[in-house]
C-alpha positions as CSV (number, residue, x, y, z in Angstrom):
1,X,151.7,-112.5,-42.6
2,X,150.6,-109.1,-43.4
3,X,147.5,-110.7,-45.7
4,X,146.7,-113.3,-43.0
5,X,145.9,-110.2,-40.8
6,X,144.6,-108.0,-43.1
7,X,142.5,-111.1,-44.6
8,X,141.5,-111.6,-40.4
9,X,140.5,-107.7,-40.7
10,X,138.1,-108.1,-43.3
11,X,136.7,-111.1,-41.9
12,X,135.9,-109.9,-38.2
13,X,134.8,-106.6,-40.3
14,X,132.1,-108.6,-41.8
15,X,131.1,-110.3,-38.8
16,X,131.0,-107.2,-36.5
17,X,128.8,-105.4,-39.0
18,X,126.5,-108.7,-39.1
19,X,126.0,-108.6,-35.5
20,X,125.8,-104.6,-35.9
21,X,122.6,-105.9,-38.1
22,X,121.0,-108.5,-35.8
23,X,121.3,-105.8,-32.9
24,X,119.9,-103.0,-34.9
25,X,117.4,-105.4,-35.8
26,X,116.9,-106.0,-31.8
27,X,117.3,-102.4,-31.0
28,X,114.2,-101.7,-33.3
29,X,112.2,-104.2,-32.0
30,X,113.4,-102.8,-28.2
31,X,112.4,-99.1,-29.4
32,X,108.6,-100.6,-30.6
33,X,108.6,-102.8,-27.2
34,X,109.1,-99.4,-25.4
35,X,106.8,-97.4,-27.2
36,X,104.2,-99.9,-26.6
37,X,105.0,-100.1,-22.5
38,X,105.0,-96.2,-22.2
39,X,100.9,-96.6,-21.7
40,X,101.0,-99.2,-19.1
41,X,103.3,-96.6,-18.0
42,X,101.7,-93.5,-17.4
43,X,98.4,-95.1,-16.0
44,X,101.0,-96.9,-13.1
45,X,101.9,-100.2,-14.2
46,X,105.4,-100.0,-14.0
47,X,106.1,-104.4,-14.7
48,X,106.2,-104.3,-18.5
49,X,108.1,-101.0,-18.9
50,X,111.1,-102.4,-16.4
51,X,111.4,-105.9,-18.3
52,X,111.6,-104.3,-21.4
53,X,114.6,-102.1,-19.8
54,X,116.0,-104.5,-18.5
55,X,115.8,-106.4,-22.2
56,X,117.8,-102.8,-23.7
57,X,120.3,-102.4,-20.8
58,X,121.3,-106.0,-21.6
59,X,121.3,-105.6,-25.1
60,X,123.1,-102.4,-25.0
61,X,125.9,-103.5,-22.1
62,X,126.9,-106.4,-24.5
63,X,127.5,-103.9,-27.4
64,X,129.4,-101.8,-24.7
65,X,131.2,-104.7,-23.8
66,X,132.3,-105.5,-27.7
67,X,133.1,-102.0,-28.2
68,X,134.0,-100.6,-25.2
69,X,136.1,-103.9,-23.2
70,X,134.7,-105.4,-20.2
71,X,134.1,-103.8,-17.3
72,X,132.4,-100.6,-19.0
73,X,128.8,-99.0,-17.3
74,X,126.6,-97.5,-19.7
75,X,124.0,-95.0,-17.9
76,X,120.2,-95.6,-18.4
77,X,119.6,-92.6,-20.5
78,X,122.5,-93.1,-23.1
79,X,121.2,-96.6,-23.7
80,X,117.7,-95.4,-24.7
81,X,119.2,-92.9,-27.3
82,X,121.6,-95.6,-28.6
83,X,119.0,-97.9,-29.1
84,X,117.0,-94.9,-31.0
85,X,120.8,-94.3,-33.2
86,X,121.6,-98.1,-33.1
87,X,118.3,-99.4,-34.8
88,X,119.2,-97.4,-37.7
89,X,123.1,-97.0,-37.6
90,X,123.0,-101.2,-37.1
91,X,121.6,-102.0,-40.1
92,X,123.1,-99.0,-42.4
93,X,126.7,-100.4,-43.2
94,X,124.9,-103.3,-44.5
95,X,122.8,-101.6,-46.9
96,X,125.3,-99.2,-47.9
97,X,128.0,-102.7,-48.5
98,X,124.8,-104.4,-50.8
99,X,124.1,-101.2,-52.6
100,X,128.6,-101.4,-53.7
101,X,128.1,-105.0,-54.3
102,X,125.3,-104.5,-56.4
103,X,127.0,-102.0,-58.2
104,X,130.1,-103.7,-58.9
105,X,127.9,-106.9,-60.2
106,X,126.4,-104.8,-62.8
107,X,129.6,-103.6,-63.9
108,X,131.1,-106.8,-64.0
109,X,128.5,-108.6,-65.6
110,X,125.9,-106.2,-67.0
111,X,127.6,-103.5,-68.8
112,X,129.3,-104.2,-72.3
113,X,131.1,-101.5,-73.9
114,X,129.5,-100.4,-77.5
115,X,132.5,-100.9,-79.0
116,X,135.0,-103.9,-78.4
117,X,138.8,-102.4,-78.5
118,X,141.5,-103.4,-76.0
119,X,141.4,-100.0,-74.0
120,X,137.4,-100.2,-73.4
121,X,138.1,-103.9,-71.8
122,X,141.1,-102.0,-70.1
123,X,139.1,-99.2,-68.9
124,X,135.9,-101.6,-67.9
125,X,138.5,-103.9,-66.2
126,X,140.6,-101.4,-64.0
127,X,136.4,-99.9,-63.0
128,X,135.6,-103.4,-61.6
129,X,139.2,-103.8,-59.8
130,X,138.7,-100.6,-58.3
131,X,135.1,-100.4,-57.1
132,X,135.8,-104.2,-55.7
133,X,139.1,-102.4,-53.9
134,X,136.4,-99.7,-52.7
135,X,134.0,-102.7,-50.9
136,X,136.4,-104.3,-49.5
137,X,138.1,-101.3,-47.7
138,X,134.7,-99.9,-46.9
139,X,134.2,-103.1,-44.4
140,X,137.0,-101.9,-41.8
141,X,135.9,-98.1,-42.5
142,X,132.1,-99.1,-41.8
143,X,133.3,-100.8,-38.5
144,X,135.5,-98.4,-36.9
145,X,132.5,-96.0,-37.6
146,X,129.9,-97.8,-35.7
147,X,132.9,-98.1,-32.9
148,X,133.3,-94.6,-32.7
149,X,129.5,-94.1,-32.8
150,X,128.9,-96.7,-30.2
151,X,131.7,-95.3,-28.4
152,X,130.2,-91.9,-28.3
153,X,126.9,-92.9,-27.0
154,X,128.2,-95.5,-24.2
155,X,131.0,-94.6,-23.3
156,X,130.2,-94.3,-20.0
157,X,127.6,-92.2,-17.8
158,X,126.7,-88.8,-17.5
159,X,129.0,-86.4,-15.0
160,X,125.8,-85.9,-12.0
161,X,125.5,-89.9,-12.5
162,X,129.4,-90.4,-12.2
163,X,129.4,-88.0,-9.6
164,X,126.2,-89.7,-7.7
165,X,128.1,-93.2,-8.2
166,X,131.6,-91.8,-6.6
167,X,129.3,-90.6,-3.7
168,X,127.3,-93.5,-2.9
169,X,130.6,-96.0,-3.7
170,X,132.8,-93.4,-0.5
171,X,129.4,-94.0,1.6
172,X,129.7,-97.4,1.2
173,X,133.3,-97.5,2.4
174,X,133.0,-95.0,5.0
175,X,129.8,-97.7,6.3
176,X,131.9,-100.8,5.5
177,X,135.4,-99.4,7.5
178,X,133.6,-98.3,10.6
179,X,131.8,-101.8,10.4
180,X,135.2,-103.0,10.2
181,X,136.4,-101.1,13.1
182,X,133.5,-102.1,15.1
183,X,134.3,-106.0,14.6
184,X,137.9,-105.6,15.5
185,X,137.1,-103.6,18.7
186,X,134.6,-106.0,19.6
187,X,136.8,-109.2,18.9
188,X,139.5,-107.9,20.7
189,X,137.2,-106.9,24.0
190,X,135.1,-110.4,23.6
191,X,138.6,-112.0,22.7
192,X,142.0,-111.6,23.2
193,X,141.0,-108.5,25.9
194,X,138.8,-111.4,28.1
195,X,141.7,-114.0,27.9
196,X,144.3,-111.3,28.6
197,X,142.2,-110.7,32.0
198,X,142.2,-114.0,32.3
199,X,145.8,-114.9,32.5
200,X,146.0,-111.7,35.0
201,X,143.7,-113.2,37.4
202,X,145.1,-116.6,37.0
203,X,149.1,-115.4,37.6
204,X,147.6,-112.8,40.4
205,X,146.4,-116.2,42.3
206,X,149.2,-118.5,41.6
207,X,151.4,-115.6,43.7
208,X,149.3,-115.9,46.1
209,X,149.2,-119.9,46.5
210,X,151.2,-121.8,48.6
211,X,151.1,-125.2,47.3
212,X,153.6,-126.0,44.2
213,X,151.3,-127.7,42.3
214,X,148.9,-125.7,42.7
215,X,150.8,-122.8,41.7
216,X,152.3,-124.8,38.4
217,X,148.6,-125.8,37.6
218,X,147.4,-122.1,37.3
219,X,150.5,-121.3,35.2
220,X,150.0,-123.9,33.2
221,X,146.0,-122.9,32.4
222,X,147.6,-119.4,32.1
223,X,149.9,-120.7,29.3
224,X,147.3,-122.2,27.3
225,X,144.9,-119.5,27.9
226,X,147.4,-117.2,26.3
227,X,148.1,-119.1,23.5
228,X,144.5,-119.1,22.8
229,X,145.0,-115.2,22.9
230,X,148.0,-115.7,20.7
231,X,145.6,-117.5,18.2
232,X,142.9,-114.9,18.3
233,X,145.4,-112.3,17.5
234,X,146.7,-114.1,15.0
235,X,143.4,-114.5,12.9
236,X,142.4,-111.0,13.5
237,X,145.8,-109.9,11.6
238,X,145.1,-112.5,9.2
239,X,141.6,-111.3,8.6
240,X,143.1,-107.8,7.9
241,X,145.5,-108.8,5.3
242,X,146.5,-112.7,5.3
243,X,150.0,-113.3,5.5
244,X,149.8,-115.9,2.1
245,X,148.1,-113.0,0.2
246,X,151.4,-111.5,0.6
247,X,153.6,-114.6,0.2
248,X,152.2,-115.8,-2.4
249,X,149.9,-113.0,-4.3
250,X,146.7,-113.2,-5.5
251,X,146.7,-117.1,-7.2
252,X,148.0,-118.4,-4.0
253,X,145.7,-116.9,-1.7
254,X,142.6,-118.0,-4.1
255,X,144.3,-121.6,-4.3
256,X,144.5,-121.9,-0.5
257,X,140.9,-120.5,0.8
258,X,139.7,-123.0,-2.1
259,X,141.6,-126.1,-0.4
260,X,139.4,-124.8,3.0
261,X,135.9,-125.3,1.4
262,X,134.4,-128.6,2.4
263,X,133.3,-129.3,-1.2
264,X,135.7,-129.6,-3.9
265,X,136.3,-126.6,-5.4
266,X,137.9,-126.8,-9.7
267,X,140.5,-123.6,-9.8
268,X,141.2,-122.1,-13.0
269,X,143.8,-118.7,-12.6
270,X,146.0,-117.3,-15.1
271,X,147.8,-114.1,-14.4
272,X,150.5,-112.3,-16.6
273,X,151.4,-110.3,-13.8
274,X,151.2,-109.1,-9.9
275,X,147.7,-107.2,-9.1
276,X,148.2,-103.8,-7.2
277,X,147.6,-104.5,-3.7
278,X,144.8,-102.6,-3.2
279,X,142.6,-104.7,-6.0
280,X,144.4,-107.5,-5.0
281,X,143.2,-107.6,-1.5
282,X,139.4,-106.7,-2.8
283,X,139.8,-109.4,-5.4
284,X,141.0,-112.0,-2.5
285,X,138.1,-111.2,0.1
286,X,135.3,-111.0,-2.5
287,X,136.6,-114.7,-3.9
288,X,136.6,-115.9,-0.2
289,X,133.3,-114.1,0.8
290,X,131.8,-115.7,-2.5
291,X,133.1,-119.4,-1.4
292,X,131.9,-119.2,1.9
293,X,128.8,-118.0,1.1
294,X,128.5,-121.4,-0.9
295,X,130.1,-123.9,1.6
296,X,127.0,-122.0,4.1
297,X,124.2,-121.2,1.7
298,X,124.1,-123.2,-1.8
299,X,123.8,-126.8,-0.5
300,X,125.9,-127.2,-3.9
301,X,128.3,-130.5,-4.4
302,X,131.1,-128.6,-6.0
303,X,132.5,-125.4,-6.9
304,X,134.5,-123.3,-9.1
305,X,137.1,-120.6,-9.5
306,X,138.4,-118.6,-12.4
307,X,140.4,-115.8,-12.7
308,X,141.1,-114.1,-15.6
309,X,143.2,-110.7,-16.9
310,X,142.1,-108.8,-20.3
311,X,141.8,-105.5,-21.6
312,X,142.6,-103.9,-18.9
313,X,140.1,-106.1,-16.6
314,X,140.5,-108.5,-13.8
315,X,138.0,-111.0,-14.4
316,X,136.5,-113.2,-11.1
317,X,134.3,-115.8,-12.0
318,X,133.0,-117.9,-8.5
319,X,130.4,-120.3,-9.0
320,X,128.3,-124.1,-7.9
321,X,125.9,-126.0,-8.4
322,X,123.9,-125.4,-5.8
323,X,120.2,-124.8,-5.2
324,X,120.6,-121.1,-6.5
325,X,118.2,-118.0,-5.8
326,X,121.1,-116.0,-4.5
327,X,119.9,-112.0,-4.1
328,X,121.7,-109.2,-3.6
329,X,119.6,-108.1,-0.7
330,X,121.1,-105.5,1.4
331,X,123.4,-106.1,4.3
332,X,123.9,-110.2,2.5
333,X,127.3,-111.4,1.2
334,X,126.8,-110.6,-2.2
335,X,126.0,-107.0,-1.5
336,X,128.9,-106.9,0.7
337,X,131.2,-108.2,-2.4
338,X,129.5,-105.7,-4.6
339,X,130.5,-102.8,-2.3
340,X,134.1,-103.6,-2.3
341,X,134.5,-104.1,-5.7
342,X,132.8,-100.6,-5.8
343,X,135.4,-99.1,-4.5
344,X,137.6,-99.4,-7.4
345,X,135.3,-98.9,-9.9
346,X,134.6,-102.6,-10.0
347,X,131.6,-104.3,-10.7
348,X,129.2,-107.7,-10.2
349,X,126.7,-109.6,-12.5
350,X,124.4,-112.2,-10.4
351,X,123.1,-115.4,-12.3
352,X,121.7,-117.7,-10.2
353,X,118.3,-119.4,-11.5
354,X,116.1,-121.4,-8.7
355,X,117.6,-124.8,-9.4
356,X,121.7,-123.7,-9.6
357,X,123.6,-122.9,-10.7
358,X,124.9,-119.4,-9.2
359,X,127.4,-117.8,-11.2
360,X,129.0,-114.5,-9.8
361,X,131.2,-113.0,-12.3
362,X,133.3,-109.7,-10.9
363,X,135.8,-107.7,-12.7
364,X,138.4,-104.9,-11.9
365,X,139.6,-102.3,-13.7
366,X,143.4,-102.8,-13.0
367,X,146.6,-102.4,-14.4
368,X,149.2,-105.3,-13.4
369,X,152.9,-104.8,-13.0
């Protein structure tokens, strides 16, 4: 068992330090790309310069996201100076593994002691052993360096940029409560308040009437007047925190707003454990915010869910085949899921092509119990 995963070491060894190549490789090309878009740059042509950064932040979230687990912000500055590091430190282990493997070939096969006696061989033979011992423990060596480099340069943004992200994430919540507060004041007034009146006037006249069906006619319209009010209430607690999020935790409650949407709608959870409320509940509104947005926008013919924990992530993945162009323009749906994630330091990456399909893919940092 030990040599399967020691053997499994070696081999993901080999293939992290390839990819480290074809990155590096990438990284250089990104360094020349941005070199080249500086002068467009400074004379105000700002379109090349942005796709190209565009080009390294995706290149350097995916390392962060190898290195660093999913769910991990890299700020704009450190990606520039790990693609500067990268394009260089990518390549390296590679080098430095062909230059041992050369070496050891020419032991092996090159040299020939001047004069053949059973300790030369001896001698020549334990060489060979241990320069191939060397290469083969310099593959996991290699990798966790480039980790620990990559871990160094993304491994998150600057203190003012952490400090500006905390700020704008508490004015988003501050905004996004008081808009809260503002539709449950003006649901109950337009609502329950109005039907409340309502039933007030309506027992207020049937004291007053002296015929007995007329009096049982305006208690009856009372009576269903206040279970509409009963009904209203019902669904403004339920909008707050439904009663099946609760019941039945976070797969239940994406199961069940699923089985509303008027298109079929494929669910794929799988939990290990409960979610702390708190990311539970953000994780249950942005899923139903993100289906409704499709059953009213996407024109799509079918939908899908999955829901995912690993490495410390809550993974959301909501997506159709609709028509597609979805934006995150402000005061839309999307924007409003990416603020709530915000809040808990979560995050949202848009794909949605003119033509479909629109994936949304948004993940928590969380820790389940």
């Amino acid at each position: 068992m030990r040599v399967r995963v020691w053997a499994a070491a070696v081999l993901g060894g080999v293939v992290d330090l390839a990819l480290g190549v074809v990155t590096g490789l990438v990284a250089l090309v990104l360094l020349a790309a941005l070199a080249v878009c500086a002068v467009p740059l400074v004379a105000g042509v700002a379109g090349p310069w942005a796709r190209v950064r565009r080009a390294v932040a995706g290149v350097a979230g995916f390392h962060a996201g190898r290195v660093l687990g999913a769910g991990r912000r890299v700020g704009g500055r450190r990606e520039v100076v790990w693609l500067a590091v990268h394009a260089v430190a990518g390549p390296a282990p590679v080098v430095v593994l062909g230059a041992m493997v050369a070496a050891l070939e020419y032991v092996l096969l090159r040299v020939q002691p001047v004069e053949a006696s059973g300790l030369n061989t001896f001698a020549l033979s334990v060489a060979t052993a241990a320069m191939a011992v060397v290469v083969v423990l310099a593959v996991p060596v290699l990798r966790r360096g480039q980790a620990l480099l990559a871990r160094r340069l993304l491994s998150g943004v600057g203190a003012r940029e952490r400090i500006r992200e905390l700020a704008a994430s508490r004015a988003a919540v501050v905004d996004a409560r008081a808009a809260e507060l503002r539709r449950i004041e003006r649901d109950l007034h337009d609502g329950a308040q109005a039907k409340l009146v309502a039933i007030r006037m309506q027992l207020g006249l049937a004291r007053g009437a002296g015929d007995l069906e007329q009096v049982r006619a305006m208690i009856d319209e009372a009576r269903e007047v206040a279970g509409e009010a009963l009904a209203e209430l019902r669904d403004l607690v339920r909008g707050l925190h439904p009663p099946v999020l609760a019941d039945r935790g976070l797969a239940g409650a994406i199961e069940a707003s699923a089985l509303l949407c008027p298109m079929p709608v494929e669910v794929d959870i799988d939990l290990p454990g409960r979610v702390p409320a708190p990311v539970e509940s953000a994780v249950y509104f942005a899923a139903a915010e993100a289906l409704t947005n499709v059953a009213k926008h996407s024109g799509a013919s079918r939908a899908w869910v999955r829901l995912r924990y690993g490495d410390g992530v809550v993974r959301l993945v909501v997506g159709d085949d609709g028509r597609g162009g979805v934006r995150r323009d402000a005061g839309g749906g999307v924007r409003g899921i990416e603020e709530r994630l915000s809040v808990f330091d979560g995050s949202l990456a848009v794909s949605s092509p003119a033509g479909g399909p629109t994936v949304l893919t948004m993940e928590v940092p969380c820790v389940l119990s």
